[in-house]
C-alpha positions in Angstrom: 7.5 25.7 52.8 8.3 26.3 49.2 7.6 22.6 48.3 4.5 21.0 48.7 4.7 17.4 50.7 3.5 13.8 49.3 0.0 14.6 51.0 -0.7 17.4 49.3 -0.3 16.1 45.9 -2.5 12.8 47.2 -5.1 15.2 47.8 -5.0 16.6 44.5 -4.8 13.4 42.6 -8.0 12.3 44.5 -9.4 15.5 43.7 -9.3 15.0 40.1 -10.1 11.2 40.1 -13.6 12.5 42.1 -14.0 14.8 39.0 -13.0 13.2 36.7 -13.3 9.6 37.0 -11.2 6.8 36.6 -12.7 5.6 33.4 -12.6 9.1 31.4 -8.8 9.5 32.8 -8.1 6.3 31.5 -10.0 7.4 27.8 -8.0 10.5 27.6 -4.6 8.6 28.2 -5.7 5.8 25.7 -6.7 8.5 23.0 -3.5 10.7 23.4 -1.4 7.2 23.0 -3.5 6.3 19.3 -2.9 9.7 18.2 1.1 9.4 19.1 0.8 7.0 17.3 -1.0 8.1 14.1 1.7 10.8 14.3 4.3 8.9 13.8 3.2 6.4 11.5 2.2 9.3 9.4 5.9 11.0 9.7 7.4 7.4 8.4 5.0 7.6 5.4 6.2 11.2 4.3 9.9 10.0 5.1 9.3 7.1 2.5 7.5 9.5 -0.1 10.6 12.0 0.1 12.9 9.0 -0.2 10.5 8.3 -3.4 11.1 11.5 -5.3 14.5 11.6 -4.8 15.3 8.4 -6.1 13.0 9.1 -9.3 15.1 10.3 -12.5 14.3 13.9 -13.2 11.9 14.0 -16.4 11.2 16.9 -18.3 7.2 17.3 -18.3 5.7 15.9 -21.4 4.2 18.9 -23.1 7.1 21.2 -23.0 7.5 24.6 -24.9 10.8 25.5 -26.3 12.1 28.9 -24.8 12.9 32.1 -26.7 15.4 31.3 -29.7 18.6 33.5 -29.8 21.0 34.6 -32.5 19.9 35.5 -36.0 19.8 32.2 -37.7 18.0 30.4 -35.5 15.4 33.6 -36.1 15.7 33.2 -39.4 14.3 29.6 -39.0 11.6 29.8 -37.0 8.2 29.4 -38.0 6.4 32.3 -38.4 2.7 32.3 -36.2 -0.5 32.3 -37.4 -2.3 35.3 -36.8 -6.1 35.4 -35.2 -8.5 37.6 -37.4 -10.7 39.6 -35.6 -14.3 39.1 -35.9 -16.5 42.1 -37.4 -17.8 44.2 -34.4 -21.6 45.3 -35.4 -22.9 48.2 -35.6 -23.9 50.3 -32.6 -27.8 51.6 -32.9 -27.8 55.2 -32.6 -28.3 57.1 -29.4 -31.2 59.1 -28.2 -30.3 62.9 -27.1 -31.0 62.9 -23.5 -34.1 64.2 -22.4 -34.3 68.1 -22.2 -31.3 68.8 -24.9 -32.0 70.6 -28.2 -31.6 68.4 -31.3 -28.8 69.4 -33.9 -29.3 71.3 -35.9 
């Protein structure tokens, strides 16, 4: 009683194909097997770009920055930076009081 019997499940696949349809069924199954099968070509595509990198010599980028010098000579030798100079900053225009106060006297 548990189990259901070979009729029952006939009844339910007619069920669906009267719903359904044969030619959306078959639509659905057809789409599900071209996207299977974009998956996969895509996962050989990243396996063959991984493979890529790791077969490609490790290069230091091209516009590299030298780290912090330690030690005192090599302090001694470096260059020394050029300093920004700060533009003049103008003026500010005096302030009115606010309305109501006394002036100063």
């Amino acid at each position: 009683m548990g189990s259901f019997s070979i009729w029952h499940w006939l009844v339910v696949l007619l069920v669906i194909l009267l719903l359904f349809g044969s030619g959306k069924i078959s639509g659905l199954m057809g789409d599900l097997a071209k996207g299977i099968k974009s998956f996969k070509q895509n996962i050989k595509e990243d396996e063959k770009d991984a493979s890529m990198e790791a077969q490609a010599p490790a290069q230091p980028p091209a516009g590299t920055i030298p780290g912090p010098q330690q030690g005192t000579a090599a302090a001694a030798t470096a260059q020394p930076q050029p300093q920004a100079q700060a533009a003049p900053q103008a003026q500010a225009a005096p302030q009115a009081p606010p309305p109501g106060s006394r002036p100063a006297a």
